[in-house]
OpenMM code with the backbone's topology and positions (N, CA, C; nanometers):
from openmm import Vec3, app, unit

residues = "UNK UNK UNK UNK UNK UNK UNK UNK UNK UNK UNK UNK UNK UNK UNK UNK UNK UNK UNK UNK UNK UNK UNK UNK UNK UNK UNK UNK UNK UNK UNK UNK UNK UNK UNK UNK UNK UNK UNK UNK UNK UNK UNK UNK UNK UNK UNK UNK UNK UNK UNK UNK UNK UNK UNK UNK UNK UNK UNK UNK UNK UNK UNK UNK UNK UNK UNK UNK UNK UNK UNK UNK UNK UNK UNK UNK UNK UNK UNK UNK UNK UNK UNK UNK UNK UNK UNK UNK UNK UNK UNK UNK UNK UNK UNK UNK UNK UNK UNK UNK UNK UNK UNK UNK UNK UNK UNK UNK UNK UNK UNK UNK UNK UNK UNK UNK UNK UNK UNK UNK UNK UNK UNK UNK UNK UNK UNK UNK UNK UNK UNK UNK UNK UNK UNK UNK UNK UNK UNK UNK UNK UNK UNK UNK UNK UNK UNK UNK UNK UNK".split()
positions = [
    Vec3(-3.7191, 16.9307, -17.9090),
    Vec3(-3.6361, 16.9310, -17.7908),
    Vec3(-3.5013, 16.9935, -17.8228),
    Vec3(-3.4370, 17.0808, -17.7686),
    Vec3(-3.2890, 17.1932, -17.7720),
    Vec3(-3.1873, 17.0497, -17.7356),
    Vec3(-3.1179, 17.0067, -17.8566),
    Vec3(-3.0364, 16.9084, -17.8648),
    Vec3(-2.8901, 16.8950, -17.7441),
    Vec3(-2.8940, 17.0666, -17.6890),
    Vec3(-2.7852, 17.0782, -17.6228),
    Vec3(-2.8219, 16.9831, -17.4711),
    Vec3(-2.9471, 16.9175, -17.4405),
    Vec3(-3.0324, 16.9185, -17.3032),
    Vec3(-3.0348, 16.7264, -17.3351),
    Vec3(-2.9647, 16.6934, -17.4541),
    Vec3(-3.0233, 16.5475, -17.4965),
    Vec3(-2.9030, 16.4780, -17.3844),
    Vec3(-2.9036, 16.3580, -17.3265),
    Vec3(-2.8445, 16.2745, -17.2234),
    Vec3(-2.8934, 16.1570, -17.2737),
    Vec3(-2.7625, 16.0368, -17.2487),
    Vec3(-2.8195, 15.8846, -17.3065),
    Vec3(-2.7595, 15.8393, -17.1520),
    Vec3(-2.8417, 15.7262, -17.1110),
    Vec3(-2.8272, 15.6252, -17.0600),
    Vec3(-2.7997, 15.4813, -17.1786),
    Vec3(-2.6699, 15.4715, -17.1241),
    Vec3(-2.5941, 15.3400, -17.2568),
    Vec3(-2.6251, 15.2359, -17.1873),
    Vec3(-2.6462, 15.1474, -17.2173),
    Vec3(-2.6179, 14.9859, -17.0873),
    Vec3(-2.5461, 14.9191, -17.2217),
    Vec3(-2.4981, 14.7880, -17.1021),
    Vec3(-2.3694, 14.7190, -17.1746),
    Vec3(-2.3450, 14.6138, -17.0307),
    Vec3(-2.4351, 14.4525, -17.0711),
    Vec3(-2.4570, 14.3817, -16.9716),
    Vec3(-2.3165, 14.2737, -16.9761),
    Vec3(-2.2418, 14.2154, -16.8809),
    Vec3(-2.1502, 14.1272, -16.8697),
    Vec3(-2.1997, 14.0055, -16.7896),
    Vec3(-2.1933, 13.8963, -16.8036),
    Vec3(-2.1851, 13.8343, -16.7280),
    Vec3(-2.0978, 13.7133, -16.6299),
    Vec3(-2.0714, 13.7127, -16.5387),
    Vec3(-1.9758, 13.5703, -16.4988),
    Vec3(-1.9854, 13.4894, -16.5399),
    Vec3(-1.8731, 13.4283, -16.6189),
    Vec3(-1.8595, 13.3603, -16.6729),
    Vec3(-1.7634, 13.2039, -16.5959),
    Vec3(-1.7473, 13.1027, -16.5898),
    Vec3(-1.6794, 13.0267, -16.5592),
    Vec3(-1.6415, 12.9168, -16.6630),
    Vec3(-1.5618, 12.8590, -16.6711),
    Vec3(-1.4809, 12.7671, -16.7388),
    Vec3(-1.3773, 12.6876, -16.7225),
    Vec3(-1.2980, 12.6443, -16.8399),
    Vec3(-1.1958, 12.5169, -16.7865),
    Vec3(-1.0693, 12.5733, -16.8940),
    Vec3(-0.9592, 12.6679, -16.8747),
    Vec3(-0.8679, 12.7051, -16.9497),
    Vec3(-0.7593, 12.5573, -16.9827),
    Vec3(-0.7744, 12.4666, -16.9058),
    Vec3(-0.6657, 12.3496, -16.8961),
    Vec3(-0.7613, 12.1968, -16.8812),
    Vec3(-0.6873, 12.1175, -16.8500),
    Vec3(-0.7335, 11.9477, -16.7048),
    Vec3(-0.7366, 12.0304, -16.6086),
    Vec3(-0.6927, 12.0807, -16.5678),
    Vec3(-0.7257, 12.1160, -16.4027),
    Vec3(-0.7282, 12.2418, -16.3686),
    Vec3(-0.7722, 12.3491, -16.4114),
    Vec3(-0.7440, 12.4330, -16.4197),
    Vec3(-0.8999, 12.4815, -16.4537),
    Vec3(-0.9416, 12.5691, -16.3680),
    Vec3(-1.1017, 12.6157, -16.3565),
    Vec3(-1.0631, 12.7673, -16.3223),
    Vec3(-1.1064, 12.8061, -16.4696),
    Vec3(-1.1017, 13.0208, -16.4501),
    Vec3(-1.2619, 13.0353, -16.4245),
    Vec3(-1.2192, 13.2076, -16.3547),
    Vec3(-1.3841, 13.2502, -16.3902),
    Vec3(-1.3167, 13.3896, -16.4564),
    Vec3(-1.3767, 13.4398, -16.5307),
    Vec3(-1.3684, 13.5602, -16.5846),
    Vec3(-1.5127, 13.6737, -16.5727),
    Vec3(-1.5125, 13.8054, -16.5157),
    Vec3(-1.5911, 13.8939, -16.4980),
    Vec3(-1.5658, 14.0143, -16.5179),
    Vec3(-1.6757, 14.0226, -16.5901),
    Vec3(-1.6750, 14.2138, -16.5867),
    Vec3(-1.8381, 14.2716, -16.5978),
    Vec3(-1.8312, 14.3544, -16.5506),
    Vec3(-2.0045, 14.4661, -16.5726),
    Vec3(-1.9737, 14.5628, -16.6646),
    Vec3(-2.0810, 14.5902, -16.6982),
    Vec3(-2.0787, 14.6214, -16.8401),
    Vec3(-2.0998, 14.7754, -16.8320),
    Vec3(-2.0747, 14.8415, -16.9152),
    Vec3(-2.0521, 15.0142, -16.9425),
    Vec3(-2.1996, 15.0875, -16.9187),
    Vec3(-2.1568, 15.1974, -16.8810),
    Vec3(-2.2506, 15.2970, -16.9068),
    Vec3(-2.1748, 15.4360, -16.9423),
    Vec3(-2.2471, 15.5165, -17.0615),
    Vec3(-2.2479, 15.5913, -17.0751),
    Vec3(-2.2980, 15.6807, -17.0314),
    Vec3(-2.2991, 15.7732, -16.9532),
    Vec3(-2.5003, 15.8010, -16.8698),
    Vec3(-2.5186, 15.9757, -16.9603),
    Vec3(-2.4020, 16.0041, -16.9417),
    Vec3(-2.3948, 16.1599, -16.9891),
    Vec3(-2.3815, 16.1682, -17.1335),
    Vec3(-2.3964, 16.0959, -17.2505),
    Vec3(-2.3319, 16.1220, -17.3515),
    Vec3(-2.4348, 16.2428, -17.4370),
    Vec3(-2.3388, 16.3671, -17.5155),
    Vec3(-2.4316, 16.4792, -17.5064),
    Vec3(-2.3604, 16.4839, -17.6638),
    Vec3(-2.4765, 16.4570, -17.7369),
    Vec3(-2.4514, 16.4706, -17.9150),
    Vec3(-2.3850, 16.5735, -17.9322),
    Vec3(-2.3832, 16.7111, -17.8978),
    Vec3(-2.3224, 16.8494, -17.9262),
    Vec3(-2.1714, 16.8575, -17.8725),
    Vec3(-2.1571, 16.7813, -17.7624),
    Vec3(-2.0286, 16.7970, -17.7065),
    Vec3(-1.8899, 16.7613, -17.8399),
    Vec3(-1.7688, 16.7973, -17.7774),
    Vec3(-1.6723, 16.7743, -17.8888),
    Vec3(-1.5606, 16.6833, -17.8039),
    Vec3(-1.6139, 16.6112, -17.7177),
    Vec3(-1.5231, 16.5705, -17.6603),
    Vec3(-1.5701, 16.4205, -17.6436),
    Vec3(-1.5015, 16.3297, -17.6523),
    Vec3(-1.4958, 16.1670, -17.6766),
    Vec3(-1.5633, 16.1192, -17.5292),
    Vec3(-1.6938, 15.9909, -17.5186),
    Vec3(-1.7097, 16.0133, -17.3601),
    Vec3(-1.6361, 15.8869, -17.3412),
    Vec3(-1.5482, 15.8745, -17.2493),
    Vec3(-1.4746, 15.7580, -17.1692),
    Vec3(-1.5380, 15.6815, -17.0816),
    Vec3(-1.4555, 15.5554, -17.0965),
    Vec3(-1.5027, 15.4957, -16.9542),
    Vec3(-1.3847, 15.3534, -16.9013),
    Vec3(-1.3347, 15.3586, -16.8095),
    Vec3(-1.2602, 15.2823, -16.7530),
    Vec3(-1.3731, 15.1617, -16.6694),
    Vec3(-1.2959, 15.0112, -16.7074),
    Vec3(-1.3655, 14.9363, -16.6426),
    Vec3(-1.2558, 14.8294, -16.5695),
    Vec3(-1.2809, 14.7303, -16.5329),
    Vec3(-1.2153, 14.6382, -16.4843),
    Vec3(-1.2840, 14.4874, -16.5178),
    Vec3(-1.1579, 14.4203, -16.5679),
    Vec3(-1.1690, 14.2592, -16.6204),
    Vec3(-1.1611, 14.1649, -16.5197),
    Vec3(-1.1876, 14.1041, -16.4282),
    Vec3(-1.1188, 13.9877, -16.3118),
    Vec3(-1.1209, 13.8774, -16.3868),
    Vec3(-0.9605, 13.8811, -16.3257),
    Vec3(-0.9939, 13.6840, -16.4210),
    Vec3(-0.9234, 13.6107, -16.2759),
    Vec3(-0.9872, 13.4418, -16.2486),
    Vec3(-0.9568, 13.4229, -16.1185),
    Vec3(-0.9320, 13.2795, -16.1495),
    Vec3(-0.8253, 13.1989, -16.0818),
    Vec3(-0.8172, 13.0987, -16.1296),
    Vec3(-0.6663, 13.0268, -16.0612),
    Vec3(-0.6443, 12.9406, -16.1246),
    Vec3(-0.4681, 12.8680, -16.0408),
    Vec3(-0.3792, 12.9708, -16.0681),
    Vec3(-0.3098, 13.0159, -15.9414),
    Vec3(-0.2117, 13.0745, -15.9904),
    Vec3(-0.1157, 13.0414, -16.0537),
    Vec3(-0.0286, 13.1974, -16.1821),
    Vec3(0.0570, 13.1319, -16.2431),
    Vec3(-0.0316, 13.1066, -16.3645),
    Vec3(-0.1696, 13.0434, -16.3669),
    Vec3(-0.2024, 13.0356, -16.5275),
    Vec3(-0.2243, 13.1710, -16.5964),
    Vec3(-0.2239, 13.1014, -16.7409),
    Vec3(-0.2156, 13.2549, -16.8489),
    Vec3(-0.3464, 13.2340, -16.8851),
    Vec3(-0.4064, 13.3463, -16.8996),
    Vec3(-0.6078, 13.3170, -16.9992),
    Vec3(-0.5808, 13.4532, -17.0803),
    Vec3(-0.6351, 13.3995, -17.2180),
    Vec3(-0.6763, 13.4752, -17.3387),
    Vec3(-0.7626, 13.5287, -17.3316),
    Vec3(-0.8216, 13.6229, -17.3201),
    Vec3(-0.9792, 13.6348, -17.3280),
    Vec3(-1.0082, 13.7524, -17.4567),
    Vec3(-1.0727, 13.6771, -17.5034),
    Vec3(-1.1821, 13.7407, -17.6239),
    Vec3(-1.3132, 13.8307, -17.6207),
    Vec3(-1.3392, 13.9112, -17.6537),
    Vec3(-1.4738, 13.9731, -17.6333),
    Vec3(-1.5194, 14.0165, -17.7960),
    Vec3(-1.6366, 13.9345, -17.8569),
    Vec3(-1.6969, 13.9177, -17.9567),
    Vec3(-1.7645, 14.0546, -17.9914),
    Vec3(-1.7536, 14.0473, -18.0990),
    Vec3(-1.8578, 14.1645, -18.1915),
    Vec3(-1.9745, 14.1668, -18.2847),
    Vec3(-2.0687, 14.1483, -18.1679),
    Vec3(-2.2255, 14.1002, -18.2905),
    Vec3(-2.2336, 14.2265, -18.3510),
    Vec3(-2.2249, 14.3386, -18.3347),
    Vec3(-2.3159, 14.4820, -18.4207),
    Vec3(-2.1456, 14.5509, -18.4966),
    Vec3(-2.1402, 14.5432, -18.5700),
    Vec3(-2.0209, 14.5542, -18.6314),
    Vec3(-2.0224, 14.6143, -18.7410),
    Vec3(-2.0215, 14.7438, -18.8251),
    Vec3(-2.0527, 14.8125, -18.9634),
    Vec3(-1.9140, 14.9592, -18.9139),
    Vec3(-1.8619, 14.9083, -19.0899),
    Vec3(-1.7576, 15.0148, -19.0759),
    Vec3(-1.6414, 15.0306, -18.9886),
    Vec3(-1.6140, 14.9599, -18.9258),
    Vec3(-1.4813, 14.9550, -18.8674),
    Vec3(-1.4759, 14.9519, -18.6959),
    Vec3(-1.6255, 14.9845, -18.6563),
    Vec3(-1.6846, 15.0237, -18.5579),
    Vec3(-1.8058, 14.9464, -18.4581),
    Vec3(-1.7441, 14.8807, -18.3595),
    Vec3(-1.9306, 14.8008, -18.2301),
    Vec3(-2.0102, 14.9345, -18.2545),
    Vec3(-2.1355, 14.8834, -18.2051),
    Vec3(-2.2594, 14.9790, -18.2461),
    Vec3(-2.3430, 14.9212, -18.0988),
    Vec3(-2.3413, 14.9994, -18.0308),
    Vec3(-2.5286, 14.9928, -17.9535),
    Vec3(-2.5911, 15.0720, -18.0299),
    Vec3(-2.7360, 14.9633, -17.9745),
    Vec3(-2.8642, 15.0166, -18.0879),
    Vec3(-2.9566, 15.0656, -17.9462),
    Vec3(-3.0328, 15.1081, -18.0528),
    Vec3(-3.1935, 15.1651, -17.9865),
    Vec3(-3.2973, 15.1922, -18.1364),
    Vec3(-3.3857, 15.0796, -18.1611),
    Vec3(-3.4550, 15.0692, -18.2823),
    Vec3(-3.3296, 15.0615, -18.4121),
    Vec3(-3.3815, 15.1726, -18.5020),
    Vec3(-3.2604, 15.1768, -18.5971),
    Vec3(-3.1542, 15.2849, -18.5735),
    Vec3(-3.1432, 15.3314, -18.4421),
    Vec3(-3.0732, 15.4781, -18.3672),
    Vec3(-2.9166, 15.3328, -18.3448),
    Vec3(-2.7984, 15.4028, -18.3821),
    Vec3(-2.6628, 15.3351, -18.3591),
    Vec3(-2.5854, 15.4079, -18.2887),
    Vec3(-2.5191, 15.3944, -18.1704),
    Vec3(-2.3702, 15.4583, -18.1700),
    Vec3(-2.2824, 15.3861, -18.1413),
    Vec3(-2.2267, 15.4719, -18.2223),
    Vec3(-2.0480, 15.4034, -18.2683),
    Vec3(-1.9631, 15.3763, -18.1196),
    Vec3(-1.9108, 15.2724, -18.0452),
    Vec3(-1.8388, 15.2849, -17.9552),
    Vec3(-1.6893, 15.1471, -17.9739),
    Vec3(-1.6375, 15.1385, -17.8647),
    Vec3(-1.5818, 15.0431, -17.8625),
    Vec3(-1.4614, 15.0443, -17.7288),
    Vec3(-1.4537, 14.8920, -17.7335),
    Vec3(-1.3449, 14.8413, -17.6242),
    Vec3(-1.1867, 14.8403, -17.6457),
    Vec3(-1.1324, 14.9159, -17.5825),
    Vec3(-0.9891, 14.8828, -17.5927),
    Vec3(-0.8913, 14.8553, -17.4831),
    Vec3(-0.7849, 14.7422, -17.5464),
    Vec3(-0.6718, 14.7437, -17.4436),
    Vec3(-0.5731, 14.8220, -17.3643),
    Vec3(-0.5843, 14.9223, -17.4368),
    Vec3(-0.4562, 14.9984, -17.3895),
    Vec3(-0.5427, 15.1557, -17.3930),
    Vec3(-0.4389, 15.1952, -17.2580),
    Vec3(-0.4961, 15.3686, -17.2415),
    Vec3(-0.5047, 15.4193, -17.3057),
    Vec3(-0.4577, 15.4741, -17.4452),
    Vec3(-0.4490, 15.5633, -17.5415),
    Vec3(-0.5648, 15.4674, -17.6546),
    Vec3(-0.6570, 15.4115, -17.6554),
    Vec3(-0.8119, 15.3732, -17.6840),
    Vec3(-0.6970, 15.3537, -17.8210),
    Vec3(-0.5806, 15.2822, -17.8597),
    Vec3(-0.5681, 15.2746, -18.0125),
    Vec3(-0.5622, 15.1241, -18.0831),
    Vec3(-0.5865, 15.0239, -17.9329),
    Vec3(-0.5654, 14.8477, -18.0128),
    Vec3(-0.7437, 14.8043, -17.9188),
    Vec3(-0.8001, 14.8032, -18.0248),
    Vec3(-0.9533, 14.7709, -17.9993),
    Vec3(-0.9729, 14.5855, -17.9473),
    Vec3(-1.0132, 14.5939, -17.7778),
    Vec3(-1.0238, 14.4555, -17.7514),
    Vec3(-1.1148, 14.3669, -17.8390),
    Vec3(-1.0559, 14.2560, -17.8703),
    Vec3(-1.1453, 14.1604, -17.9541),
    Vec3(-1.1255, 14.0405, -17.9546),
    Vec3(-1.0816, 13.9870, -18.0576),
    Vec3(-1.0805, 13.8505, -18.1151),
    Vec3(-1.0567, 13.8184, -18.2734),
    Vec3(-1.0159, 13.6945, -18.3227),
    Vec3(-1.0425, 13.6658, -18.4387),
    Vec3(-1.1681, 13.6910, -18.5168),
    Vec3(-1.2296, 13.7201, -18.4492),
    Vec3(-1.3800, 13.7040, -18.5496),
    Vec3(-1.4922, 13.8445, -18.5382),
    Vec3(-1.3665, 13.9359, -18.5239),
    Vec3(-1.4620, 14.0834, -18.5354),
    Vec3(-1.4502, 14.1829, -18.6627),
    Vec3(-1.5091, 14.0626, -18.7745),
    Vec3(-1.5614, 14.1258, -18.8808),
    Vec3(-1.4836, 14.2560, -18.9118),
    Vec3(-1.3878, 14.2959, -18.9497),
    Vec3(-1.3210, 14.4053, -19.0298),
    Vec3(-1.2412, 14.4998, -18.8910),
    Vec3(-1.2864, 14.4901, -18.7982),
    Vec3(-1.2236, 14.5129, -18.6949),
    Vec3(-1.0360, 14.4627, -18.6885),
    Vec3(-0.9468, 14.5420, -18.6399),
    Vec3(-0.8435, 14.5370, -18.6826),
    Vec3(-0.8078, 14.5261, -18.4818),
    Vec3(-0.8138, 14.3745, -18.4308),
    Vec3(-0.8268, 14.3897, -18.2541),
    Vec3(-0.7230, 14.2999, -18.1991),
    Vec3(-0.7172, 14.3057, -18.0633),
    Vec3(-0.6277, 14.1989, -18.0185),
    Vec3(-0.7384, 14.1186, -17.9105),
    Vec3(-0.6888, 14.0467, -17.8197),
    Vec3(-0.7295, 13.9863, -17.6905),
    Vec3(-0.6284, 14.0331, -17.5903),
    Vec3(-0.7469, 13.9537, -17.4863),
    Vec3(-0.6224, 14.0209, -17.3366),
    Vec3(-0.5717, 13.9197, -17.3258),
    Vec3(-0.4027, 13.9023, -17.3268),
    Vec3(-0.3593, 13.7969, -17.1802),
    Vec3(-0.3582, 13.8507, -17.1098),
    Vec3(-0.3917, 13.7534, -17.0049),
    Vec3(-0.3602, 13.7933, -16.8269),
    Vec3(-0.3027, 13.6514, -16.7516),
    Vec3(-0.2083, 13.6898, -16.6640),
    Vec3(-0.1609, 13.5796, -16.6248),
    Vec3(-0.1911, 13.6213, -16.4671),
    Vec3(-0.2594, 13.5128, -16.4309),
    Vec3(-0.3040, 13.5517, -16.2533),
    Vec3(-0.2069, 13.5140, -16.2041),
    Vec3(-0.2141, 13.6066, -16.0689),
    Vec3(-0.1398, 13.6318, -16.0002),
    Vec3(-0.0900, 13.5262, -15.9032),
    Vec3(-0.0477, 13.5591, -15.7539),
    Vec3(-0.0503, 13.4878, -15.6328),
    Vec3(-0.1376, 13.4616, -15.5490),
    Vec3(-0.2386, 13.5914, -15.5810),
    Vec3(-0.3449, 13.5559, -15.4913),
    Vec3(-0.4521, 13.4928, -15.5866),
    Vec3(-0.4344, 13.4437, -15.6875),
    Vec3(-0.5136, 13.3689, -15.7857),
    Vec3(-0.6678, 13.4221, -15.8213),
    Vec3(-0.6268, 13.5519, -15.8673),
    Vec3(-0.7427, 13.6683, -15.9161),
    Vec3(-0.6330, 13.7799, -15.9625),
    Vec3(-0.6625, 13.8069, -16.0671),
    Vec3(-0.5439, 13.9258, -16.1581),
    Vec3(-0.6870, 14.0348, -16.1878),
    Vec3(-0.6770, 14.1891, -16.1746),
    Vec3(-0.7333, 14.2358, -16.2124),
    Vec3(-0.6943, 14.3223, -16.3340),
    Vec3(-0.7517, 14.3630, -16.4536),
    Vec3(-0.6759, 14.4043, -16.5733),
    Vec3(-0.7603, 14.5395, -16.5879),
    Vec3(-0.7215, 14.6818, -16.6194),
    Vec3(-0.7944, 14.7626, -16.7031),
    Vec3(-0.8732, 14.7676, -16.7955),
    Vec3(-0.9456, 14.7820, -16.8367),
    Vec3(-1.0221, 14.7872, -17.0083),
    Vec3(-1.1100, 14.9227, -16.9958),
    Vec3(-1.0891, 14.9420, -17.1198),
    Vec3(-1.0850, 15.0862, -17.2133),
    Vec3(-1.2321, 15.1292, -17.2615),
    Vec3(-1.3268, 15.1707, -17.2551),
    Vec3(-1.3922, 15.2127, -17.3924),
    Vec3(-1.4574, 15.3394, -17.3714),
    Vec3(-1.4879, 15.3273, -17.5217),
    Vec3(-1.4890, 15.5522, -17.5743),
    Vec3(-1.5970, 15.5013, -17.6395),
    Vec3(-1.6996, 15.5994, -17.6419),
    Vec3(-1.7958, 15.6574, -17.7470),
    Vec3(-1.7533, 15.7578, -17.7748),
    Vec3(-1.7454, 15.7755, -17.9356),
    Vec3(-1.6756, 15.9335, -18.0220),
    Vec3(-1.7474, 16.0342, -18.0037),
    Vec3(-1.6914, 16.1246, -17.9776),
    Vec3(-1.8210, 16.2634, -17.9179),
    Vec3(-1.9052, 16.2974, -18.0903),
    Vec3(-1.9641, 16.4145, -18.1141),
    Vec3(-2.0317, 16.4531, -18.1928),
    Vec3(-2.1152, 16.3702, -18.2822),
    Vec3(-2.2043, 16.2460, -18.2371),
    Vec3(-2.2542, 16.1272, -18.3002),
    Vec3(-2.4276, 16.2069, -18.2927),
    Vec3(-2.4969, 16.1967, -18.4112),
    Vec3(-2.6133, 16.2642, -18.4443),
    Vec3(-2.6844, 16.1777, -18.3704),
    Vec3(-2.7348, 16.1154, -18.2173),
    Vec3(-2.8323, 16.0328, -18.1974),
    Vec3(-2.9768, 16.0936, -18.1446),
    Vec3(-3.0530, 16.0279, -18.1497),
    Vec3(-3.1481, 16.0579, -18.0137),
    Vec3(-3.1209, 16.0416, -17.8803),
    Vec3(-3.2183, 16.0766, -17.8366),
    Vec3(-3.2190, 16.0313, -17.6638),
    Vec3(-3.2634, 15.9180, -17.6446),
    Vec3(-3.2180, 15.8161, -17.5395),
    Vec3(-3.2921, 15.6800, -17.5148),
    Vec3(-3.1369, 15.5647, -17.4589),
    Vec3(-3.2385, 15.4298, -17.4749),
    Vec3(-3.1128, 15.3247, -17.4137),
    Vec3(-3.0741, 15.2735, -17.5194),
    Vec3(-2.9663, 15.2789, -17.5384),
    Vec3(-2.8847, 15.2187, -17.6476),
    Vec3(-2.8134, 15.0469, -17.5682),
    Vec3(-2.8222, 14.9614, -17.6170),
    Vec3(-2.7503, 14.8423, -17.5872),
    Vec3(-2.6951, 14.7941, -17.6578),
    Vec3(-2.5810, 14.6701, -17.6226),
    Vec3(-2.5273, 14.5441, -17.7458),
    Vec3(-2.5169, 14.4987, -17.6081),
    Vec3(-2.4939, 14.3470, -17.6951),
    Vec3(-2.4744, 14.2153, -17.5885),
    Vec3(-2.3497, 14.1463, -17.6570),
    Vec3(-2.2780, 14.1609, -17.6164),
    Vec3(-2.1011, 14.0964, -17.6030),
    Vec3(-2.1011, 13.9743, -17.5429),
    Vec3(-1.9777, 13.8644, -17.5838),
    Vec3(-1.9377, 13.7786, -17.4924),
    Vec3(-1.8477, 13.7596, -17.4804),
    Vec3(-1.7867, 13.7604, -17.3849),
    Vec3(-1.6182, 13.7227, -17.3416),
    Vec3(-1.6218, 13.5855, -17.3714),
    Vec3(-1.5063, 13.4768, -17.4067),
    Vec3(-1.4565, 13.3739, -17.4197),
    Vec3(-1.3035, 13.3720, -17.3699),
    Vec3(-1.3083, 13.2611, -17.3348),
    Vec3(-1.0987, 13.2310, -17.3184),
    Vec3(-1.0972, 13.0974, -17.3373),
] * unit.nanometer
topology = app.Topology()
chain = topology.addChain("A")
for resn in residues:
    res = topology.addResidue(resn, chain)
    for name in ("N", "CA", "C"):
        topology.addAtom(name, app.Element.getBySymbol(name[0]), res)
């Protein structure tokens, strides 16, 4: 197959989450999860993707939120497909340079989000992530399964 013609469909599942940040105090935190749909091994250009975090809850409260790293080698999250990897990852800030995380992402150098909801007691936040262009893969679905915490 002419490598220039290869296209991935990425998935990257989230789910609603709900919880208790306080005594009285009941967040939900949500997000859906990435797709890559176009990513083209030959290209030289990084593929992006902008998402959105909701966190909903008493207004006025602050929530931490964490997003874990099960596939983790080299400095880098990994969706798989068999033993096929690509390198991607989540970040806080526009310029993709403080990788969203947590304490416990294995060599990963990350932060967490605060968010402090708003007035209308739902804050919506940006989040970041890049797959590095020129990655030797096949074609196919690449996944990881993440979990947010706060």
């Amino acid at each position: 197959m002419n490598k220039k013609f290869k296209f991935f469909n990425l998935g990257l599942l989230f789910f609603c989450l709900i919880g208790h940040a306080g005594p009285f105090d009941q967040i939900s935190v949500m997000m859906v999860g990435i797709s890559f749909p176009n990513y083209d091994p030959l290209s030289k250009t990084d593929n992006i993707m902008i998402n959105t975090l909701t966190v909903t809850g008493t207004r006025g409260s602050t929530v931490t939120v964490t997003l874990s790293c099960p596939n983790v080698r080299d400095g880098h999250r990994y969706m798989v497909n068999g033993s096929q990897k690509l390198r991607y990852n989540y970040y806080v800030d526009a310029n993709y340079t403080t990788v969203w995380g947590g304490s416990s992402c294995r060599g990963i150098a990350s932060s967490p989000i605060t968010v402090k909801i708003g007035s209308s007691g739902s804050t919506q936040v940006p989040v970041y992530a890049k797959a590095p262009a020129s990655q030797d893969i096949s074609v196919g679905n690449y996944t990881d399964n993440l979990t947010l915490a706060w």
